[in-house]
NUBA-762377 format. One record per residue: residue number from 1; x, y, z of N, C-alpha, C in turn. Coordinates in steps of 0.1 Angstrom, whole numbers, padded with zeros to 4 digits. Example, Ala and Ser with C-alpha at 12.3 -4.5 7.8 and 13.67 -1.06 7.14 Angstrom:
2
     n   neast   nnorth     nup   caeast   canorth    caup   ceast   cnorth     cup
     1    0132    -0057    0078     0123     -0045    0078    0132    -0033    0078
     2    0128    -0022    0071     0137     -0011    0071    0129     0000    0079
REM end
This chain:
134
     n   neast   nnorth     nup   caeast   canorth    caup   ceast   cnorth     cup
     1    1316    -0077    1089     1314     -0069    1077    1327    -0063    1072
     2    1327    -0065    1061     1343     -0059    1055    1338    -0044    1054
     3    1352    -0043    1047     1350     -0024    1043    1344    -0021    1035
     4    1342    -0026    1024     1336     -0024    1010    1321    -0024    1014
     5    1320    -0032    1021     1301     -0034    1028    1298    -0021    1033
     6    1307    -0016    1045     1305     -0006    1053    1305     0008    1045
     7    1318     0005    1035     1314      0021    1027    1301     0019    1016
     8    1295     0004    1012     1286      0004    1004    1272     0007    1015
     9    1271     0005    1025     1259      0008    1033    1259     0026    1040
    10    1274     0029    1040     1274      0045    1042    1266     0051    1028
    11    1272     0048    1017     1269      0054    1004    1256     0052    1001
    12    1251     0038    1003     1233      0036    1004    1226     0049    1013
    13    1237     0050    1029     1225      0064    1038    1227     0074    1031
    14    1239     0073    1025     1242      0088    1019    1231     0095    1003
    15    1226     0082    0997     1215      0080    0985    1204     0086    0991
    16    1200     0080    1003     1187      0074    1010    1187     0092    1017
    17    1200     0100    1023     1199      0116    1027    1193     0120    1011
    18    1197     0117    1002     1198      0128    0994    1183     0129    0984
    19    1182     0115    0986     1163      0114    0980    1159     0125    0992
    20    1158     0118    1005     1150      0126    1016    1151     0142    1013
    21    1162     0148    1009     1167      0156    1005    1156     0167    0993
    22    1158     0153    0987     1152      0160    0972    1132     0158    0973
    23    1131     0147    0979     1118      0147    0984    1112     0162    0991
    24    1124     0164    1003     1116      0175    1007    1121     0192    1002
    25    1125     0192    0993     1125      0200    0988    1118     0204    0978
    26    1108     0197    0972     1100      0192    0963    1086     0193    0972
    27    1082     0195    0986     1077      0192    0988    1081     0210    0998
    28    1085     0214    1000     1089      0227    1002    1082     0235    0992
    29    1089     0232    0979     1081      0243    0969    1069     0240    0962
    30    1065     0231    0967     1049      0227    0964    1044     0238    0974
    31    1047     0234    0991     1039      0242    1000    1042     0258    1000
    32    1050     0265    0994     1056      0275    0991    1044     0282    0980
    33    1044     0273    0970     1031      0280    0960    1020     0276    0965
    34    1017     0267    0971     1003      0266    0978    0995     0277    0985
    35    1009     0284    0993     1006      0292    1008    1007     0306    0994
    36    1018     0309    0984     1019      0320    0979    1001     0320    0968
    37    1001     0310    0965     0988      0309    0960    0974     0315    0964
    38    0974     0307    0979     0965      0309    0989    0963     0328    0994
    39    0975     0332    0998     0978      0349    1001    0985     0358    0993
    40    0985     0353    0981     0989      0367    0973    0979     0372    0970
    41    0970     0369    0964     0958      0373    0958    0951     0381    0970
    42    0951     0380    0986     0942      0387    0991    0952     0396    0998
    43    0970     0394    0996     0977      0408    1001    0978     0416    0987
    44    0976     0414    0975     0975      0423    0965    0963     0427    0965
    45    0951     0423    0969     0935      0432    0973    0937     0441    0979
    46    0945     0435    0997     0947      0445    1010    0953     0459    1000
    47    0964     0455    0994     0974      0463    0991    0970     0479    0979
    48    0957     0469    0972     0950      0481    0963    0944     0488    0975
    49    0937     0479    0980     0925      0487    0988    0935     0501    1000
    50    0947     0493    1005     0955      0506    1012    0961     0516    1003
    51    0966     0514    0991     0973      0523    0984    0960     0531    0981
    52    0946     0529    0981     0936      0534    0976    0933     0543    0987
    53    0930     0539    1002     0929      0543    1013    0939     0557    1017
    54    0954     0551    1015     0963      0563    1014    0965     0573    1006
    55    0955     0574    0994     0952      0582    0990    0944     0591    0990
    56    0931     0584    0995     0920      0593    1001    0926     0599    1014
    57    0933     0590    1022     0939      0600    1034    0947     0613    1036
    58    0956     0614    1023     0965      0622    1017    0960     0635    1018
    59    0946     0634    1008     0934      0640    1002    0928     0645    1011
    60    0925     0641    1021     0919      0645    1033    0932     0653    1039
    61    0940     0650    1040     0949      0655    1051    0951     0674    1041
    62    0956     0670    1028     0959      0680    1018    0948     0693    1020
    63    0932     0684    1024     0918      0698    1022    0919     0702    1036
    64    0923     0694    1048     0920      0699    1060    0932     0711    1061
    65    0947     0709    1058     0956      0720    1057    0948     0730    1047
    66    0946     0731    1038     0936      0740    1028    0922     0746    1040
    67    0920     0740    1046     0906      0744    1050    0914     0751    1066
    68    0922     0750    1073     0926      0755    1085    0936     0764    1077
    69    0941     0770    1065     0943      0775    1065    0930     0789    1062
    70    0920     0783    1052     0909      0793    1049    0901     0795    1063
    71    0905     0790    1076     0898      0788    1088    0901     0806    1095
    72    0914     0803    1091     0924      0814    1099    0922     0827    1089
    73    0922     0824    1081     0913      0837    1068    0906     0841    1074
    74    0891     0836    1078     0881      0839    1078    0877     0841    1093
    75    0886     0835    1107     0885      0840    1115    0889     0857    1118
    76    0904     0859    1107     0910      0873    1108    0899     0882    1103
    77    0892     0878    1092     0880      0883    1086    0869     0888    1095
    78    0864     0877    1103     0851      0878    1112    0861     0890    1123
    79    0868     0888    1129     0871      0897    1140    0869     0909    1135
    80    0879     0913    1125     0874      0929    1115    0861     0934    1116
    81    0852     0925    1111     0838      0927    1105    0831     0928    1123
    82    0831     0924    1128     0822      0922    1143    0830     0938    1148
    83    0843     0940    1146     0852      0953    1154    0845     0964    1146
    84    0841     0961    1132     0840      0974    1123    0825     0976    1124
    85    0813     0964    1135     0800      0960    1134    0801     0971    1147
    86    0808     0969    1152     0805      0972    1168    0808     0986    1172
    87    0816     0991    1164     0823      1000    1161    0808     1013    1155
    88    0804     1008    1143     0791      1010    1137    0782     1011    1146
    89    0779     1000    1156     0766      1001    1166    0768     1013    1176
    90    0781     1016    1182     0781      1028    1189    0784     1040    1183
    91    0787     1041    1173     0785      1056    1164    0771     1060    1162
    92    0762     1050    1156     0752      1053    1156    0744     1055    1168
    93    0745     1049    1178     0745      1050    1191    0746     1067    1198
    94    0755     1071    1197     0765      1083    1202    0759     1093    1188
    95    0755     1091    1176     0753      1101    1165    0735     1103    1167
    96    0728     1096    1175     0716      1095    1177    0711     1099    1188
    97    0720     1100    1201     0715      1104    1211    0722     1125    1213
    98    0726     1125    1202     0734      1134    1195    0724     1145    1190
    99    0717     1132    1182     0707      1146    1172    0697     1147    1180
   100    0693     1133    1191     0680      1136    1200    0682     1145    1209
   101    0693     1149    1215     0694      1162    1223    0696     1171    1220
   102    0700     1177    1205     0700      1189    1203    0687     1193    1195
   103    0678     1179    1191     0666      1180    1189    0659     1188    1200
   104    0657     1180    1212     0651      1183    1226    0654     1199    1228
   105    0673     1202    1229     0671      1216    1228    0665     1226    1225
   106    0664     1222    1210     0656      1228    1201    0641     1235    1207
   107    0634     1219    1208     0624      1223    1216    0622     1228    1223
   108    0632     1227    1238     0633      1234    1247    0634     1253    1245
   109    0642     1255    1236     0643      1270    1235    0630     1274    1230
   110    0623     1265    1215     0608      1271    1213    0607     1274    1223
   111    0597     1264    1234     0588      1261    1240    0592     1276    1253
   112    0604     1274    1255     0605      1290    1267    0605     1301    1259
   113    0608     1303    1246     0604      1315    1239    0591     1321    1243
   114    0582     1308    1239     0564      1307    1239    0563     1311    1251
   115    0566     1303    1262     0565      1305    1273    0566     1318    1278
   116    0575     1325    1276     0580      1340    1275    0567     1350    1274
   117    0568     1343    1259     0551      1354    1253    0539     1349    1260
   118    0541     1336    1263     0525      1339    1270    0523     1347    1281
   119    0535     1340    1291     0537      1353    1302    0531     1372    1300
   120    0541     1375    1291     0536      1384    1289    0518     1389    1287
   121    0523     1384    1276     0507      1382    1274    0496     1380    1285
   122    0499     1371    1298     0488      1368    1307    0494     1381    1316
   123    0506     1390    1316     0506      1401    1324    0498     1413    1319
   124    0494     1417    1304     0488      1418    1300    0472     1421    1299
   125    0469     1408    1303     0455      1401    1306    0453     1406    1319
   126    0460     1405    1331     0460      1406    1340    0460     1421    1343
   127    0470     1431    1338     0468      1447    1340    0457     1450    1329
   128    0451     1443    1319     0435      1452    1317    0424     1450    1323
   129    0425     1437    1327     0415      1430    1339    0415     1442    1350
   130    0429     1443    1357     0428      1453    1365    0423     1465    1364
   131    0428     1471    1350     0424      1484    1348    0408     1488    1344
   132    0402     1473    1341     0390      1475    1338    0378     1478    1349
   133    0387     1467    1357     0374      1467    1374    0381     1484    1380
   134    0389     1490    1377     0391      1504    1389    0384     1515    1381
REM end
């Protein structure tokens, strides 16, 4: 084989790279839009459906800080109100056993006043009875 052959048969592989070349490059961006074809359409779904998702989460996250903070409101609240309940239940407690014993007093003094006078009264009874039978 002369030279002219040998560089005409290099330059033939060198054609023969460059189709193969262009073939698969051609054949690259066919499968390239095929596959972008195939999954864009359902990562631009995923991608509403999470940007949609991360919003309701946000949302959620935004009411639960709103709501643990109205948590801590309303616990400070309840303790007051049960301290100021309880507070109330033994006043009335202590203001009732209060008026019932100086009620009872009360009574107590009538009733030995009465007592007093009947006494008398049945000593009374007792020295005309006497004086009556002698």
């Amino acid at each position: 084989m002369s030279e002219n052959e040998i560089k005409n048969q290099i330059n033939l592989k060198q054609d023969e790279i460059s189709k193969i070349e262009e073939e698969f490059k051609g054949k690259s961006s066919s499968i390239k839009n095929e596959v972008e074809g195939e999954y864009n359409p359902k990562i631009n779904e995923k991608n509403s459906k999470l940007k949609a998702e991360q919003e309701r989460f946000d949302e959620a996250i935004a009411k639960a800080v709103e709501w643990n903070a109205k948590k801590k409101e309303l616990k400070i609240s309840l303790k007051g109100l049960k301290k100021e309940s309880s507070t109330l239940i033994k006043e009335k407690k202590k203001t009732l056993d209060l008026k019932l014993k100086e009620t009872n007093n009360e009574k107590n003094t009538k009733i030995k006043a009465i007592n007093i006078e009947i006494k008398a009264l049945q000593k009374k009874l007792t020295d005309l009875e006497k004086a009556s039978t002698a």
